[in-house]
N, C-alpha and C positions, 0 to 999 in steps of 0.2 A: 623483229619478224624474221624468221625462216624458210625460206621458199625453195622447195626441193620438188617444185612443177617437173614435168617431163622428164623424171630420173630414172625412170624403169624399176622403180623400186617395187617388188614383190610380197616383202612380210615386213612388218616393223616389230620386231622381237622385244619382249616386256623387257623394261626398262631401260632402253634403249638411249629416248630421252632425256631418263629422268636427271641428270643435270642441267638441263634449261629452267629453272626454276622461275625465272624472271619473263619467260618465254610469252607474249602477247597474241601475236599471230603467227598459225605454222600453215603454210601451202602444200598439202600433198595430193594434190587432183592432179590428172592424167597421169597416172602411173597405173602400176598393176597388180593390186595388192588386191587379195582375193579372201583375209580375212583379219581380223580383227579383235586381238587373244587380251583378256584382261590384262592389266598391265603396261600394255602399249602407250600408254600417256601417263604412266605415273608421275610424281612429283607436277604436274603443269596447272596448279590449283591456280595461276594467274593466268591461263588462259582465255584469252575472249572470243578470239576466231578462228573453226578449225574447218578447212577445206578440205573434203575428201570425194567429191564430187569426180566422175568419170575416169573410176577404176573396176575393178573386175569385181567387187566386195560382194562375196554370197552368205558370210556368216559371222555374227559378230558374236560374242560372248556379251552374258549376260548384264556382267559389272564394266568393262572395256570405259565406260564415261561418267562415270560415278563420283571422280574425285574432281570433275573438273566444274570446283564449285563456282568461277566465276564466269564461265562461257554465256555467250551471249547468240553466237550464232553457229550453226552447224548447219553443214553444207553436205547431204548425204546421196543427193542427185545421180543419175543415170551410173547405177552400180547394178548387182542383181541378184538385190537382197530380196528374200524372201519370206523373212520370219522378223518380225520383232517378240522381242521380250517384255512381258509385265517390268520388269528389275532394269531395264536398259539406260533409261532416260530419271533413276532417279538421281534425288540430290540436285537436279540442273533448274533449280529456283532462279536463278538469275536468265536463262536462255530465254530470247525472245524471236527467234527465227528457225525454224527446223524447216527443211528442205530434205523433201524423201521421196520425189516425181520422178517416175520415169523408173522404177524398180518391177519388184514381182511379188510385189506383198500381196498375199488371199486374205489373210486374218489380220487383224490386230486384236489381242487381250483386251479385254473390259480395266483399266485405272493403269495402261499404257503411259498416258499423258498426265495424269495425276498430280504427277510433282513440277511439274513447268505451270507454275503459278505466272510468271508473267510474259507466258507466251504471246506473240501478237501476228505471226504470222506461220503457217502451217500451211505445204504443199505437198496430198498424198495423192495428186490427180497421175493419170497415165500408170497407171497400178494393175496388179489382175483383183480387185476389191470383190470380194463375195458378201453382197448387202441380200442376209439374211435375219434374221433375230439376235444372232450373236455381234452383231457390229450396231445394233439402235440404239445404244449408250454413246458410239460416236457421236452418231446424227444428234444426241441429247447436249452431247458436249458444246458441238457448234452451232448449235441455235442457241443455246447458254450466250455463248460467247458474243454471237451476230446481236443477241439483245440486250447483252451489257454495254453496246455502246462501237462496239470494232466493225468498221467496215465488210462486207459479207466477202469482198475482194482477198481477204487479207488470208483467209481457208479455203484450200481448195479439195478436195475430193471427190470422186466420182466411182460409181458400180459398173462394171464387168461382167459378173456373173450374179446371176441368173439374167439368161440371154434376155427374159424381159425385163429387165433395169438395166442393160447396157447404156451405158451414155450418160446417167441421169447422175446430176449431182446432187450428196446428202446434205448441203444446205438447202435444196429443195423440198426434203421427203419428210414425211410426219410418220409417228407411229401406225399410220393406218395403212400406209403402204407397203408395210410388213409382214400384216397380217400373222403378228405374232399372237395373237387370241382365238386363230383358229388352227385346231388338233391338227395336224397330218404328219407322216412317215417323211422322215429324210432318208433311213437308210433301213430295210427289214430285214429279215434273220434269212440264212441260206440253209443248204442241206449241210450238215458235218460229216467226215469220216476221221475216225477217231479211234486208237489200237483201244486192247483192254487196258484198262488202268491206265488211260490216258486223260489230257484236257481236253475238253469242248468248247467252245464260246459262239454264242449268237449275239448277231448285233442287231438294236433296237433301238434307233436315235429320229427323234421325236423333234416335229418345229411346233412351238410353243412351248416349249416343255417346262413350264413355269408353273407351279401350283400342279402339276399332274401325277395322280397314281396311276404306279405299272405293275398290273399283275404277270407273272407267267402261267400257262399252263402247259401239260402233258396231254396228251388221250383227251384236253376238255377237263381234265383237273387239276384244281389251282396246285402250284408246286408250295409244298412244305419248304419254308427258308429255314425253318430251324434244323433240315440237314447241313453240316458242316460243307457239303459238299458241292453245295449251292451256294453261289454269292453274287447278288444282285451288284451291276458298275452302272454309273449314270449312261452307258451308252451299250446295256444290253446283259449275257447271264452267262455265267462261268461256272461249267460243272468237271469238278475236280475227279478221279478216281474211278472213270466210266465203265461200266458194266453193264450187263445185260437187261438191269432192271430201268436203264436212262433210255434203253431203247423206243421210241415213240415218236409221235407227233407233239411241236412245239408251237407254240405260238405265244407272241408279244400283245397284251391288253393293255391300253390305256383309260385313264380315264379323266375328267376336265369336266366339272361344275353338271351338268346336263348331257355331256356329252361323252362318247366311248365311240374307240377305234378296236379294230382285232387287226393284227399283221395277217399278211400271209401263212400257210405252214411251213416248217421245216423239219426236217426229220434228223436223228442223230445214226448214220452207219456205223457199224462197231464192228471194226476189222478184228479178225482173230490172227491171235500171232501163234496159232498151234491147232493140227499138228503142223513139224516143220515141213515146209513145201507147198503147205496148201494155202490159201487165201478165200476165207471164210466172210460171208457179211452176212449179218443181222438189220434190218431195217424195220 
């Protein structure tokens, strides 16, 4: 064991450790280390215990705990972290205790927790959790889990956002409290201004957005994607090369089994960059 508690330590520089090979348990909680660069644990594949609980931790890299095929518990508590990674947690088949309470996590990735096959206790409560559509694969996970037999104690998390699920924790919640089957706008398109031969982009992000076709249109007609210049993203429409002929009214179409939303309008301005001096718009 190495215990480097209340060192004021700052960074731990990849490969720092990696001649502890034999290294079992390492203590790095309360210090101040604010992030967390792949590398930093290399060579400590016998690791079982890593304390890093109540430091300053806002960012960790992706791979950072990858190699540490034999941990067993990780202590990631009151830091302020705000992102995990799909890629963070894998390879850690053997951990059975993650502790991540008390951070600033909004999201977690859908197959996060994936690779922690024999997890048995997990604390993501005191969090800013945004339980929307995009987090119900959690909620799936830990009823999974509460009905294989683990006490419901043993997972803890809770929603933040949206002010009406504050409080409420996703060992309680069913898919129906999500209302992920009915159509609505998370985020609609706004006005652009845009030089000539510039990019555009409207955004058009969709809750339920599962099984839904999205049309765009112009003036009321549907936009040709087989222009080059057009490219549909899962969170709205990118018009490359803008000219005078993009100039119009837009709007985002969905559509879902019986049902169809229209967004609001939004218009594309098309600043002229000539002649020099003057500032021209087209709307």
């Amino acid at each position: 064991m190495i215990d480097l508690r209340f060192s004021r330590i700052k960074d731990i520089e990849p490969k720092t450790l990696a001649h502890l090979t034999e290294l079992d348990t390492l203590l790095l909680n309360n210090n101040n280390i604010n992030d967390l660069k792949n590398g930093a644990f290399a060579n400590l594949s016998k690791l079982r215990l890593l304390y890093l609980y109540k430091n300053k931790i806002e960012n960790i890299e992706s791979r950072v705990f990858n190699n540490l095929t034999s941990l067993e518990q990780l202590y990631l508590h009151f830091n302020k972290i705000h992102k995990l990674n799909v890629e963070m947690f894998q390879g850690l088949t053997k951990l059975e205790r993650l502790f991540l309470h008390n951070n600033r996590i909004r999201k977690i990735p859908p197959g996060t927790f994936d690779s922690l096959t024999s997890l048995a206790r997990l604390r993501l409560d005191s969090n800013l959790l945004t339980c929307d559509c995009d987090i119900l694969w959690l909620v799936n996970v830990l009823k999974k889990s509460h009905n294989s037999g683990e006490e419901s104690g043993q997972f803890a998390a809770e929603c933040q956002f949206p002010i009406e699920m504050s409080g409420k924790s996703l060992m309680n919640m069913t898919e129906n409290d999500f209302h992920c089957n009915e159509l609505r706008f998370k985020e609609e398109p706004n006005d652009v201004t845009v030089s000539f031969g510039g990019s555009a982009f409207f955004t058009c992000k969709v809750e339920g957005s599962q099984n839904v076709k999205t049309i765009w249109t112009r003036d009321n007609n549907e936009i040709d994607m087989s222009d080059s210049r057009y490219s549909m993203t899962n969170d709205g429409l990118m018009i490359k090369s803008a000219s005078l002929k993009d100039v119009g009214t837009y709007e985002c179409m969905v559509k879902k089994e019986n049902v169809e939303l229209k967004s609001r309008p939004a218009k594309i301005i098309l600043e002229s960059n000539a002649p020099a001096g003057c500032k021209c718009f087209f709307s």
